[in-house]
C-alpha positions as CSV (number, residue, x, y, z in Angstrom):
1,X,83.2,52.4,29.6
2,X,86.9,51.1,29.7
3,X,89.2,52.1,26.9
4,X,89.1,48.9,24.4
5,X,93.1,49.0,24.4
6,X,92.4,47.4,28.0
7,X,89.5,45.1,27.2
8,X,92.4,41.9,26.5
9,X,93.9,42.9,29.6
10,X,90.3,42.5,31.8
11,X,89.9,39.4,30.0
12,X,93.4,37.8,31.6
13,X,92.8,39.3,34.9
14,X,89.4,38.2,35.1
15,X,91.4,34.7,33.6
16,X,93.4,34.5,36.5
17,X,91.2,35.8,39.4
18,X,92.2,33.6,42.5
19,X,89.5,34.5,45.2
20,X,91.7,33.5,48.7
21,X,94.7,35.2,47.5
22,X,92.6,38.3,46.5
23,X,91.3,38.3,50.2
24,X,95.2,38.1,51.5
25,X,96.3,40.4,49.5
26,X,93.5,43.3,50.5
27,X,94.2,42.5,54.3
28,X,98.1,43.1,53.5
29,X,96.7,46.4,52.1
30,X,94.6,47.4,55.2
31,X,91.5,46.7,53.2
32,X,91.4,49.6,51.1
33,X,91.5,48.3,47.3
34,X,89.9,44.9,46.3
35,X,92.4,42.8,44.3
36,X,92.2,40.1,41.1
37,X,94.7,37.9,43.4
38,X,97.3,38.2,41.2
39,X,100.9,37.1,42.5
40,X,103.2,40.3,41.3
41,X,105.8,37.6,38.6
42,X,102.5,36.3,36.6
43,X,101.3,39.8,36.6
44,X,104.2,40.9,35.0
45,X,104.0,37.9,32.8
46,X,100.4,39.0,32.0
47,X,101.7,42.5,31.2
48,X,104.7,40.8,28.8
49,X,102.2,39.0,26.9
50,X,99.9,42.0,26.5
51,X,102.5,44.0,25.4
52,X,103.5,41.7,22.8
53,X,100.0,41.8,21.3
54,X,98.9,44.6,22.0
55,X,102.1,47.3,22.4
56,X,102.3,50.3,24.1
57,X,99.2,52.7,24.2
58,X,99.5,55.8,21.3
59,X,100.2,58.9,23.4
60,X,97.3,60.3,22.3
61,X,95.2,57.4,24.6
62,X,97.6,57.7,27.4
63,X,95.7,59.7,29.9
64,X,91.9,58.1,29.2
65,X,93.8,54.6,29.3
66,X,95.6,55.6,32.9
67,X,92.8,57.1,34.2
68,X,90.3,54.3,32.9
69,X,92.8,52.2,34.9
70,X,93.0,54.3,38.0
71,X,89.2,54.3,38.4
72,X,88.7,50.7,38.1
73,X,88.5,49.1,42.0
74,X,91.2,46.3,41.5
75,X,94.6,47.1,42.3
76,X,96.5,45.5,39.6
77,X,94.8,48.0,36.9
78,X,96.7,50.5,38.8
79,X,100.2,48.4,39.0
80,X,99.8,47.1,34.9
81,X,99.7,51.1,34.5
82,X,101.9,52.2,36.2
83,X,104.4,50.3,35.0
84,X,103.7,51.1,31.1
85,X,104.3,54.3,32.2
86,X,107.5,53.1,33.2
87,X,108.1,52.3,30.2
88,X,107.0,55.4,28.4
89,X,108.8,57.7,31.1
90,X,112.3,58.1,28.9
91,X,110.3,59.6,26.3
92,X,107.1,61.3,28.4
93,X,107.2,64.8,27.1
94,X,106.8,67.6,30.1
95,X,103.1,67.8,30.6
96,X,103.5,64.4,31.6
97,X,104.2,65.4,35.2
98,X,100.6,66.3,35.6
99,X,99.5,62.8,34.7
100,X,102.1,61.8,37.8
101,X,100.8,64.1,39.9
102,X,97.0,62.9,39.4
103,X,98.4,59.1,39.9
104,X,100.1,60.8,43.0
105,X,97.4,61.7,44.9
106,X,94.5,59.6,43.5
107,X,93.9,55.8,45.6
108,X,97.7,57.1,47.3
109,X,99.3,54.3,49.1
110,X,102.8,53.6,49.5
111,X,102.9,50.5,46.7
112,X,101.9,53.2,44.4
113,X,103.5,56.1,45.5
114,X,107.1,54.6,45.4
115,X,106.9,53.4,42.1
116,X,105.9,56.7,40.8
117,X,108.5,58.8,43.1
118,X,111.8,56.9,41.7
119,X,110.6,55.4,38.2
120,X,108.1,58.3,36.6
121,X,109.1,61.3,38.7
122,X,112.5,60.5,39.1
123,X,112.9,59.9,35.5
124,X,111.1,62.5,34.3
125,X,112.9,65.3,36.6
126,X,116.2,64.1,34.7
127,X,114.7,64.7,31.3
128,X,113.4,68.2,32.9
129,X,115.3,69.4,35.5
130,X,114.0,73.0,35.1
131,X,110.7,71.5,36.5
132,X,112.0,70.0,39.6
133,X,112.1,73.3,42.0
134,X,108.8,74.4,40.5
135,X,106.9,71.1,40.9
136,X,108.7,69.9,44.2
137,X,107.9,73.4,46.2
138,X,104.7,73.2,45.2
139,X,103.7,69.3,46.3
140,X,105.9,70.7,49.4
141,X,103.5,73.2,50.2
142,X,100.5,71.4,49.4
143,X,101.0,69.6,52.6
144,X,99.8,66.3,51.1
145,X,101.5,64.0,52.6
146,X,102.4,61.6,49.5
147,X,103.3,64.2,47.5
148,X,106.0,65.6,50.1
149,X,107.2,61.6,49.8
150,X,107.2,62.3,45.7
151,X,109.5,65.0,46.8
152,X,111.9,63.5,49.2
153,X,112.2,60.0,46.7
154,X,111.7,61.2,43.3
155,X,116.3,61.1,43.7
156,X,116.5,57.5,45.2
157,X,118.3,56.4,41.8
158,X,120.3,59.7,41.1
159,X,123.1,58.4,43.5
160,X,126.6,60.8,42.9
161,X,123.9,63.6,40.6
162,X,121.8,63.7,43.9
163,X,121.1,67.3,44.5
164,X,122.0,67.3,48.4
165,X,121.0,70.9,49.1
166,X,117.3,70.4,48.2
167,X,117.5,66.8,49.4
168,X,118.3,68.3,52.8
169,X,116.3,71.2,52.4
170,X,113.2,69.3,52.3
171,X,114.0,66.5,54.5
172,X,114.6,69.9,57.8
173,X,111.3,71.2,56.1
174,X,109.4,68.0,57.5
175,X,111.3,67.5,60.8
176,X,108.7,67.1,63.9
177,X,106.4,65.0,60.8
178,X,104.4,62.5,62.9
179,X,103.8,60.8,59.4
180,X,104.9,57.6,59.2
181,X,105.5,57.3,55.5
182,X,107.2,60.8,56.0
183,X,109.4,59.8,58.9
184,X,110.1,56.7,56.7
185,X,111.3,58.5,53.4
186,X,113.3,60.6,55.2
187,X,115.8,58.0,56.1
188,X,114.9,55.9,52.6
189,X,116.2,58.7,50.9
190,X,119.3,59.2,53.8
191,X,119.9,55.2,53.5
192,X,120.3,55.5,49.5
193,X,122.3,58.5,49.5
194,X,124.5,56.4,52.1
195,X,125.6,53.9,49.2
196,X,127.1,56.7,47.7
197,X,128.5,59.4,49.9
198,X,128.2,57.4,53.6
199,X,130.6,59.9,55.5
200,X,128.4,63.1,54.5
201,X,125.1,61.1,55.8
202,X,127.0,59.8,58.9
203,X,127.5,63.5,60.1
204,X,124.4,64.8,58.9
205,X,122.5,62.1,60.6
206,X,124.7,62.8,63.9
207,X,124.0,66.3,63.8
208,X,120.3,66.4,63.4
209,X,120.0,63.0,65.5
210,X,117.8,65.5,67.8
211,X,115.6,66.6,64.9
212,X,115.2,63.2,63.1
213,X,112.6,61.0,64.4
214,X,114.0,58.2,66.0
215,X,112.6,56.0,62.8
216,X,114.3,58.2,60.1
217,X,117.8,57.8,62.1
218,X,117.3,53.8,62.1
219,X,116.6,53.5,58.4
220,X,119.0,56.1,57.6
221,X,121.8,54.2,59.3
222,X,120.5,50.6,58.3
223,X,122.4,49.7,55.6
224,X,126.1,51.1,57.1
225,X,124.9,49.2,60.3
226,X,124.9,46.2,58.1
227,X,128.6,47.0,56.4
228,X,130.1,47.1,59.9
């Protein structure tokens, strides 16, 4: 049974179901999760108007309504969660990093994952930063692979409060990763810190050029590239 906080919310998606975009849209997603069609701006127009009516869930709901969401096969339950969550995250109190980490590594795919890393996680880390060593080590050494991306991104927003020693340290703790999404986070989060402090990630990049993969020195250098 779905939580009746989300029954006016099945009624708009099953409203605005659109078949040939749905198909497109589960191709794009290497056919793992079927899909309402949705377009992502009337989602979000979707989720304004519900949110209007229906406000934000009562903490005590939160975790049926998310995992109600998480279970149900269409993908946009998952986005319409996540970012209610989003909105919730300044005020989450700390258990709430177990509900991420259950989001984390439940349907995992990279549209899911980087929301969670830099708006959930991220925010939640500066509202608790005593959890961040704790929590990080242990996705770290749980060797699943979108939790070790949760711990390289969870600081794509922190900019100049970026906390470069553990940024680093777990960044040389996945060197020789034949992950993709690993290989790519590493220079995501490289890139970002870039913006803020570019001559620190020039050398660093220069003197692990031999331990980066080559894909993690490309994006880590992109955006500099682009500044000339």
């Amino acid at each position: 049974m779905m939580h009746t906080y989300l029954l006016p919310l099945k009624k708009q998606f099953e409203k605005n179901r659109n078949e040939a975009l749905a198909i497109r849209m589960k191709q794009y997603m290497k056919d793992q999760y079927a899909y309402f069609g949705i377009p992502s701006p009337l989602r979000r127009e979707i989720l304004r108007d519900f949110l209007k009516t229906n406000g934000l869930p009562k903490e005590n709901d939160l975790e049926e309504i998310t995992k109600d969401c998480w279970n149900q096969p269409e993908r946009e339950y998952q986005y319409f969660i996540m970012e209610v969550l989003g909105k919730m995250a300044k005020k989450a109190d700390p258990s709430s990093i177990e509900l991420y980490e259950y989001i984390s590594v439940h349907k995992s795919w990279w549209d899911t994952i980087d929301y969670i890393a830099s708006n959930l996680v991220g925010v939640h880390f500066k509202k608790y930063p005593d959890q961040i060593k704790p929590q990080t080590e242990k996705w770290m050494d749980s060797e699943n692979m979108w939790l070790q991306r949760v711990s390289l991104l969870f600081q794509l927003k922190y900019k100049s409060k970026t906390d470069v020693d553990l940024m680093t340290r777990y960044i040389e703790r996945l060197f020789g990763s034949k992950e993709f999404f690993i290989n790519k986070a590493i220079g995501w989060i490289l890139r970002e810190y870039s913006k803020t402090n570019p001559d620190w990630v020039v050398k660093y990049v220069h003197e692990n050029k031999s331990r980066l993969a080559g894909l993690s020195y490309r994006e880590a250098l992109k955006w500099l590239d682009k500044k000339g």
